[in-house]
C-alpha positions as CSV (number, residue, x, y, z in Angstrom):
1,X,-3.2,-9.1,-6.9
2,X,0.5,-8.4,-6.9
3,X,1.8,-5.8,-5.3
4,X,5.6,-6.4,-6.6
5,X,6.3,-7.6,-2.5
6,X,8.7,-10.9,-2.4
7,X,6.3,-12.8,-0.8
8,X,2.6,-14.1,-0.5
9,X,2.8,-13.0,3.0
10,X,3.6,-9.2,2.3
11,X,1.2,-9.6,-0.7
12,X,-1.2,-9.9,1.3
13,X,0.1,-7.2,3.5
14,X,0.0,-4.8,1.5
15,X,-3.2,-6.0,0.1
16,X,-5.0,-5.1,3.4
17,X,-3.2,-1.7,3.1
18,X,-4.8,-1.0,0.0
19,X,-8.5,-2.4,1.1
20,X,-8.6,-0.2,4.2
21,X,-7.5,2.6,1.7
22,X,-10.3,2.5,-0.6
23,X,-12.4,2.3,2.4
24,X,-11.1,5.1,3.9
25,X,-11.6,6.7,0.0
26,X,-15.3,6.9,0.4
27,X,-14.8,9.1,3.2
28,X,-11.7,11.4,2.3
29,X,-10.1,13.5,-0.2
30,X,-7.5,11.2,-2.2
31,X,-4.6,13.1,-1.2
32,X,-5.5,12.3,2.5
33,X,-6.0,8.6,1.2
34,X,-2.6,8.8,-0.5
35,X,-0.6,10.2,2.7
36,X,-2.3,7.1,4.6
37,X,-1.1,4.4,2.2
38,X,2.4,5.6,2.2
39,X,2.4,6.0,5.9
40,X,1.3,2.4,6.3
41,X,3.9,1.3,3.8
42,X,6.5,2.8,5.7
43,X,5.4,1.1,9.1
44,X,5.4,-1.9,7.3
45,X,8.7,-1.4,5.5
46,X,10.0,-1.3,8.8
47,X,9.3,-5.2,9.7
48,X,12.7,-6.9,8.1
49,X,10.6,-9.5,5.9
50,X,8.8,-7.2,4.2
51,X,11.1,-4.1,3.6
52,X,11.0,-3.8,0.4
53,X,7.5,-2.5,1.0
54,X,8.8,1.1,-0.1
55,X,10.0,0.4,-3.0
56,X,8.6,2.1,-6.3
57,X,7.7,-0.6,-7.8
58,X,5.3,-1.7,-4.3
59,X,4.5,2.1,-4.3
60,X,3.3,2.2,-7.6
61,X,1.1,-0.7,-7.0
62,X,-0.6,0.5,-4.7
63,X,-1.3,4.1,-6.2
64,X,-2.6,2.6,-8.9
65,X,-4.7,0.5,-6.7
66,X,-6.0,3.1,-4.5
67,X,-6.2,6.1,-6.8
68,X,-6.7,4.7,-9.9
69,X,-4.8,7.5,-12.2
């Protein structure tokens, strides 16, 4: 899938953000899910190749992905 990331490599970054999320789903409250996500984003954000991992459009992504509304 594509998480709106400029690469395959952050892709698939942010992909394994969003498959230990929906693990972590079975197990906690969305919200909790949620905060997780964006947490990881923001540690990944912080690596220069892939700091557009904040960016709404990434952000959205992976709401969509992991909370589904």
């Amino acid at each position: 899938m594509d998480y709106a990331m400029f690469s395959k490599a952050g892709n698939d970054k942010v992909a394994e953000i969003v498959t230990k999320g929906l693990d972590l789903k079975a197990k906690y409250d969305v919200e909790t899910v949620w905060d997780w996500a964006m947490d990881a984003l923001e540690r990944l954000a912080r690596i220069p190749e892939f700091e557009e991992a904040t960016d709404t459009a990434v952000r959205e992504a992976v709401y969509q992905s992991v909370v589904g509304e």
